[in-house]
C-alpha positions as CSV (number, residue, x, y, z in Angstrom):
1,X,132.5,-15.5,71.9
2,X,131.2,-18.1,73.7
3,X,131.9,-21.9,72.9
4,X,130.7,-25.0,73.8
5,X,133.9,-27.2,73.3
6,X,135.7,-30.1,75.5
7,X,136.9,-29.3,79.0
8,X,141.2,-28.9,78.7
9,X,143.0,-31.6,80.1
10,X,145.8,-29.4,81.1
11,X,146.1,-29.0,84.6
12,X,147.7,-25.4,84.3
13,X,143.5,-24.3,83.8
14,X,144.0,-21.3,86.8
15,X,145.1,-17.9,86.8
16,X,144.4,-15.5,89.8
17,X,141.1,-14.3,90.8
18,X,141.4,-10.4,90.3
19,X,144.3,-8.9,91.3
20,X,143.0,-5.2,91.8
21,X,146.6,-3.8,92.6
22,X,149.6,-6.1,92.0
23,X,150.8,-6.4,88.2
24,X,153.4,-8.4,86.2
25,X,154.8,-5.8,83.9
26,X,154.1,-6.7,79.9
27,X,156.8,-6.9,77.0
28,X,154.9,-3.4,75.5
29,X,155.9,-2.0,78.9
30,X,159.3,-2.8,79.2
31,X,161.6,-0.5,79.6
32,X,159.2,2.3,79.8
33,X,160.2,5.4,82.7
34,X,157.9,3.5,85.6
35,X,155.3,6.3,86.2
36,X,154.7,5.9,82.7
37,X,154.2,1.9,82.7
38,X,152.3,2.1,86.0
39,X,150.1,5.0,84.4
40,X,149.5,2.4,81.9
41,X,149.0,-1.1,84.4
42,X,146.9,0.5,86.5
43,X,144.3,3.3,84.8
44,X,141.9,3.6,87.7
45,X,144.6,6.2,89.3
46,X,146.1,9.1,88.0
47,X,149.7,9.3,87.0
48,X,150.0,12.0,89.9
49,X,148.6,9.7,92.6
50,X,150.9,7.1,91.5
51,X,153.9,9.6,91.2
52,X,153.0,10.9,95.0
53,X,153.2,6.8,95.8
54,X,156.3,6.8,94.6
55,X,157.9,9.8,96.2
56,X,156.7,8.0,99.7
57,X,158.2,5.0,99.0
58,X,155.1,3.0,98.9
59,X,155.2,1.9,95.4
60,X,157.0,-1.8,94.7
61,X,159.0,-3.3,92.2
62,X,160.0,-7.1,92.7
63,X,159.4,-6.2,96.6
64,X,161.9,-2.7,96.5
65,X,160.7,0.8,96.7
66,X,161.0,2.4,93.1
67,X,161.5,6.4,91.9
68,X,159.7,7.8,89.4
69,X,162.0,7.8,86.4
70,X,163.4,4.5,86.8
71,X,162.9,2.0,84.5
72,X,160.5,-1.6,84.9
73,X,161.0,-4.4,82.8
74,X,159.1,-7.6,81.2
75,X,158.2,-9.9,84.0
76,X,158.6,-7.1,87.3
77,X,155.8,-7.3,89.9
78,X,154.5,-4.1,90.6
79,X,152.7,-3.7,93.8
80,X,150.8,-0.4,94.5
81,X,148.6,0.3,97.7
82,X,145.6,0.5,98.3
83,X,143.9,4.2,97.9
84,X,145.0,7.1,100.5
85,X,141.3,6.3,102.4
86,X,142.4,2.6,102.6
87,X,146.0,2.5,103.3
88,X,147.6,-0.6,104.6
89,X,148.9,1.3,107.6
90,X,145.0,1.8,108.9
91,X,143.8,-2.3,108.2
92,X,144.5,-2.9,112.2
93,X,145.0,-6.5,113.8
94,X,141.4,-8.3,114.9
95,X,141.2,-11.0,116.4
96,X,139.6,-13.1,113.9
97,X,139.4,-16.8,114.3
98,X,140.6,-18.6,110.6
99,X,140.7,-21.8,109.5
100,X,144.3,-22.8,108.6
101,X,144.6,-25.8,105.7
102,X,148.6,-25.6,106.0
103,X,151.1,-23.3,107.3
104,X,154.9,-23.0,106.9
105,X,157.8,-20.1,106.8
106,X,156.4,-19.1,103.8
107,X,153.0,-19.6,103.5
108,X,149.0,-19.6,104.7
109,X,146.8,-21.8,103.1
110,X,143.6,-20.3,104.5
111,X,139.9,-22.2,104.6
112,X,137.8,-19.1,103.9
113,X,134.4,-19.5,105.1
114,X,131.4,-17.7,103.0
115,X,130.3,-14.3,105.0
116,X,134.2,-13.2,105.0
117,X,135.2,-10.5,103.2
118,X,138.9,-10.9,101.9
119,X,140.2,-7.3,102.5
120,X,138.8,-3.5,103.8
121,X,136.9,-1.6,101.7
122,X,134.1,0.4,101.2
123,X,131.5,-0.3,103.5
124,X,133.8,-3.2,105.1
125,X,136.7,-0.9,107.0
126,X,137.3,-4.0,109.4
127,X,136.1,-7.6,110.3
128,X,137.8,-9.0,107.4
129,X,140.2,-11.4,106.3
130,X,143.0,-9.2,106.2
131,X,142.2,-8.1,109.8
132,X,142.4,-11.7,111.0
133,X,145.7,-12.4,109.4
134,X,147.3,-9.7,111.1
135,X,146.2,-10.6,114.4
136,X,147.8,-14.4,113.7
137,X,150.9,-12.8,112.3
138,X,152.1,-9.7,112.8
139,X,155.2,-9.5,110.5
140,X,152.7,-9.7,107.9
141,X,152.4,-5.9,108.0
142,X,155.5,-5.6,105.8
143,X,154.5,-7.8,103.1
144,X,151.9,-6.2,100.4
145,X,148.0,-6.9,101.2
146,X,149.5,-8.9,104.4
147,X,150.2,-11.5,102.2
148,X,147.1,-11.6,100.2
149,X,147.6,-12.4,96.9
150,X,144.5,-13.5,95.0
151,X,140.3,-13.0,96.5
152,X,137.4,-14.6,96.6
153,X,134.5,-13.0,96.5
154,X,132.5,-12.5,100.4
155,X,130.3,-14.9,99.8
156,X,132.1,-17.4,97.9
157,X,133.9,-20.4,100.6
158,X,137.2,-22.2,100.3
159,X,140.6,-21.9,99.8
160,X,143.2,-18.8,99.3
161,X,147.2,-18.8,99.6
162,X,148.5,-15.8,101.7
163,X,152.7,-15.0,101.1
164,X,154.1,-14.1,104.5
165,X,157.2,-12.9,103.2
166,X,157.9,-10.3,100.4
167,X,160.0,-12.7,97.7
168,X,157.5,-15.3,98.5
169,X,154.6,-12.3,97.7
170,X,156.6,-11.8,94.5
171,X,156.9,-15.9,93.6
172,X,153.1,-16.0,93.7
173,X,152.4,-13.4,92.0
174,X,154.0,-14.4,89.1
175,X,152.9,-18.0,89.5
176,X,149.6,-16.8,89.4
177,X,150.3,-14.8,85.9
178,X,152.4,-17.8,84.5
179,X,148.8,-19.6,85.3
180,X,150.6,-22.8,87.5
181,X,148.3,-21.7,90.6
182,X,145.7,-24.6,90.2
183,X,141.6,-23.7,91.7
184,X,138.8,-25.6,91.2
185,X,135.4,-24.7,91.9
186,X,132.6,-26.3,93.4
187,X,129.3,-24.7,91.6
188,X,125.6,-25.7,90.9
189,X,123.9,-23.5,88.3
190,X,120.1,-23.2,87.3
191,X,119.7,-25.3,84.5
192,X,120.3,-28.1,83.2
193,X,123.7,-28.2,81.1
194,X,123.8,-30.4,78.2
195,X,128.1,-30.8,77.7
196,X,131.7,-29.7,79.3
197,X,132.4,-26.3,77.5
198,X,134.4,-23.2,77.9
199,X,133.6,-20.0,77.9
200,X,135.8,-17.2,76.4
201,X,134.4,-13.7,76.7
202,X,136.0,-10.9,77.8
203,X,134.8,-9.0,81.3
204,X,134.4,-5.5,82.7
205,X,132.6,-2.7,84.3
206,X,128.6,-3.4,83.0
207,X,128.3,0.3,81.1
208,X,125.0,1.1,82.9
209,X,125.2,-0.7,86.3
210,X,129.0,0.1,87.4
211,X,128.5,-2.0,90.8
212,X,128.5,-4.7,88.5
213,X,130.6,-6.6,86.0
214,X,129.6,-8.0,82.6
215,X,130.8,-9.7,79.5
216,X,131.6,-6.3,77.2
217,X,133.7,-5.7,74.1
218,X,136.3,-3.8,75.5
219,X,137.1,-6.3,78.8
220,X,140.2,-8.2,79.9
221,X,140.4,-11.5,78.4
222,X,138.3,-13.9,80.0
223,X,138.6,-17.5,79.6
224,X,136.5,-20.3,82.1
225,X,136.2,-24.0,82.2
226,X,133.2,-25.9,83.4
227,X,132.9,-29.8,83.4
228,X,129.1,-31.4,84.4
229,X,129.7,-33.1,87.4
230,X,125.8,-34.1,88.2
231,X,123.0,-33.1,86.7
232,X,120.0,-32.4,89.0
233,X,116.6,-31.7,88.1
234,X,116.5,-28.6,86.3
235,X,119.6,-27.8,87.7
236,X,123.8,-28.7,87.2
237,X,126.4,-29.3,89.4
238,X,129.4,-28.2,87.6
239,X,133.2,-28.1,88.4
240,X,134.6,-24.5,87.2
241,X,138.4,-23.8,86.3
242,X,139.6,-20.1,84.9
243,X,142.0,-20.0,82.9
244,X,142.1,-16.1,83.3
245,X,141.1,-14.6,86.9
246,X,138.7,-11.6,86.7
247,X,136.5,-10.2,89.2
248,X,133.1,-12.3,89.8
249,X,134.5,-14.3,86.5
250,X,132.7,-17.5,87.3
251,X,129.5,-15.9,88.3
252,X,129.5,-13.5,85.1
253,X,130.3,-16.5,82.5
254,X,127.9,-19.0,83.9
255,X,125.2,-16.4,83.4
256,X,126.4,-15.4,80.2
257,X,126.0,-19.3,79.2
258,X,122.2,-19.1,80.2
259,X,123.4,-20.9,83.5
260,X,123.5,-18.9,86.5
261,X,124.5,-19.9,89.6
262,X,121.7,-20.8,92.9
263,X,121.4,-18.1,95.2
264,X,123.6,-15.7,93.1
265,X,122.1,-12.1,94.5
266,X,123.4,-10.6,91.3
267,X,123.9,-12.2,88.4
268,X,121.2,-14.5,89.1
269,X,117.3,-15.3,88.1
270,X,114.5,-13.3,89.0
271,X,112.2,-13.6,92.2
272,X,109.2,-14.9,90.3
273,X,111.5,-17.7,88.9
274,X,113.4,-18.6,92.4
275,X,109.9,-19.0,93.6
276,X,109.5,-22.3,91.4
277,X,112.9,-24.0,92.8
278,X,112.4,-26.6,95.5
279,X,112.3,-25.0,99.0
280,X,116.3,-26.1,99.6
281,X,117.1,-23.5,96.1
282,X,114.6,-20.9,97.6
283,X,116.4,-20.5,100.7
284,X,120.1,-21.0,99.8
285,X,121.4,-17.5,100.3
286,X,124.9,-16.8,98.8
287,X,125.9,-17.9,95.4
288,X,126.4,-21.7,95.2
289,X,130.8,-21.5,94.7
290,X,133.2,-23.0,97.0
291,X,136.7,-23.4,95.8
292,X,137.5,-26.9,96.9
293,X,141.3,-27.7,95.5
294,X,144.1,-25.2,95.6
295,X,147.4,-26.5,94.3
296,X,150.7,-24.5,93.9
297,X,154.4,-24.4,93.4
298,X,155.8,-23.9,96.6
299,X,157.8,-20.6,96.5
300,X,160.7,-21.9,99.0
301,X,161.0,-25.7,98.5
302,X,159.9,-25.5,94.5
303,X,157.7,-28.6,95.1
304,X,154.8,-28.9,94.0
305,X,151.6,-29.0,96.5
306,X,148.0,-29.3,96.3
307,X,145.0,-29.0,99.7
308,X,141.6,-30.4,99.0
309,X,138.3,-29.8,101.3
310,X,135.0,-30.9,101.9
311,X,132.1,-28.9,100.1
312,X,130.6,-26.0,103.0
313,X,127.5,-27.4,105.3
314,X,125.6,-25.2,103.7
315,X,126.7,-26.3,100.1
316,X,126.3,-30.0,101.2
317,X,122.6,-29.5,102.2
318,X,121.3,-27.4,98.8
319,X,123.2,-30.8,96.9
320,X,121.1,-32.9,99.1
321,X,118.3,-31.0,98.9
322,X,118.5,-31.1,95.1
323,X,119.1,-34.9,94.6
324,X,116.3,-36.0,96.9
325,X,113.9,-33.5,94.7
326,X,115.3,-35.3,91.6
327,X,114.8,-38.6,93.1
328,X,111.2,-37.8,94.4
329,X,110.0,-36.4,91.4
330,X,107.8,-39.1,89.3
C-alpha cells in the first residue's frame, strides 16, 4: 500500500537502518529454548551455525554469552556475529581519519562521509568504517560490530551513533526498536512531488535481482515519511524520516512513489532519461541522501540529545545547481 497522507508530527518518526545481525526478541519468541528463537530471528543461517556460535561463546544475550537450551525472553537483545569468513576477530585496526560530531564514555557520534563503507564485507574486507573505529579505540573490539549499531549505506553521508561499551550497545539497540533514535534525511528526488505523504510498503529481497531490494508481499514492514522541502524544476527536495529501518528503505520507497532519488545507481532512472537533467543532475554520482540530524536518548545520562550538520559539498552544489536551472529557465 502506498498512501499519500500528512507528514506525522511525532517526533519518534525513526527506527534503525537495517540491523543485519542484532535483534530484540518478540513476545511469539519468548520463552522459546534460544536456538530455537534465534533459528527463528535470524533465517539467513542455519540452526547448526547458530548452535556452533553458541558452543564458542560468540552468541549474545543482553551483552552475556548464551547456551543452546537456555531460554530468551520478550525484549532480550540478541547479538550474533558476523559469518565464519567475516568474523569480528579478522576486521583489523586502520588508520582511518573520521569525522567525530561528539564523543563521550559512552558514545561516537560519527560524520560519515559518502565513499565509506560502514563495515567489511564482500568485496570490502578492509578500508571501512569499522576499520577506522578500531584504530581510534581499541577497546571497541569487545563490544558487538565495534560499536556499530545502525548503517548507512556507502554512498549515503551523515550521521551514525557507535556504543563503545556493551550495556551502552544493548541501550541502543533497543532504543532503536522502541523507535526514540530520531534521523532525518536530506534527499532530492526526480520529479516533482505534489504533497507530504508516507509510504507504507513492505521490503525485501527483489525475487529476480537478489543484489537488490524491492517493495514485495512477503517483506518486513516498511513505513517512510517524506515532507517537500523545495520544489525544483522537475525535481523535489524532500526531507525523509522511517518509521521502520530496512535496508536501502528510503531509496526503494521513493522509487516505489514514482520519485527516485538523483544519481541513485540502482533504483534510479534510465541513461536516456539522466541525459535530459541539467548538467549538475548528470554528473552527481552517488544517490542524493545525507542524514543531516541524529537525536537520541543518551544511554548513560538518560538525556536527551540531538547533532545537526551542514548538507555534503557535493549535495550543496547539485541544490545549487538545481535552483539556478529553475531560476534561469523562462
Amino acid at each position: 500500500m502506498i498512501s499519500q497522507a500528512p507528514l506525522l508530527d511525532e517526533e519518534e518518526e525513526e527506527a534503525v537502518v537495517e540491523l543485519s545481525l542484532t535483534r530484540v526478541v518478540p513476545a511469539e519468541c519468548a520463552g522459546l529454548r534460544a536456538d530455537l528463537a534465534l533459528g527463528r530471528l535470524f533465517p539467513e543461517y542455519s540452526r547448526s551455525r547458530i548452535q556452533s556460535w553458541m558452543r564458542e561463546e560468540r552468541v549474545l544475550v543482553n551483552a552475556q554469552a548464551i547456551g543452546v537450551r537456555a531460554k530468551v525472553w520478550e525484549g532480550d537483545v540478541v547479538d550474533i556475529p558476523p559469518p565464519p569468513d567475516l568474523n569480528e576477530d579478522e576486521v583489523l585496526p586502520e588508520n582511518i581519519p573520521l569525522k567525530l560530531v561528539y564523543q563521550d564514555e559512552g558514545i561516537f557520534v560519527v560524520h560519515k562521509p559518502a565513499g565509506l563503507v560502514v563495515h567489511p564485507g564482500s568485496g570490502n574486507r578492509s578500508g571501512t568504517l569499522q576499520n577506522g573505529l578500531l584504530f581510534m579505540d581499541a577497546a571497541l573490539s569487545k563490544v558487538p560490530r565495534s560499536g556499530i549499531v545502525h548503517r548507512l549505506d556507502k554512498d549515503t553521508s551523515g550521521l551514525m551513533v557507535v556504543a563503545r561499551t556493551l550495556p551502552v550497545h544493548t541501550d541502543l539497540v533497543r532504543q532503536l526498536q522502541a523507535r526514540s533514535v530520531k534521523r532525518h534525511y536530506a534527499a532530492i528526488a526526480v520529479g516533482e512531488i505534489a504533497n507530504d505523504g508516507v509510504v507504507n510498503a513492505p521490503i525485501g529481497r527483489h525475487p529476480a535481482q537478489r543484489t537488490k531490494m524491492a517493495v514485495v508481499a512477503d517483506g518486513r514492514p516498511a513505513i517512510t515519511h517524506y515532507a517537500i522541502q523545495e520544489h525544483l524544476k522537475g525535481f523535489t527536495r524532500v526531507e525523509c524520516r522511517l518509521e521502520t529501518g530496512r535496508t536501502h528503505q528510503i531509496r526503494v520507497h521513493m522509487q516505489k512513489l514514482g520519485f527516485p532519488l538523483v544519481g541513485d545507481p540502482v533504483y534510479g532512472v534510465s541513461v536516456a532519461r539522466v541525459k535530459t537533467f541539467p548538467e549538475v543532475a548528470q554528473v552527481f554520482s552517488r544517490q542524493a541522501l545525507h542524514a543531516f540530524r541524529l537525536g537520541l536518548i543518551h544511554p548513560l545520562t538518560h538525556i536527551p540529545m540531538e547533532w545537526e550538520i551542514a548538507l555534503e559539498p557535493d549535495f550543496q552544489t547539485l541544490l545549487d545547481g538545481l535552483r539556478a536551472s529553475k531560476n534561469a529557465s523562462p
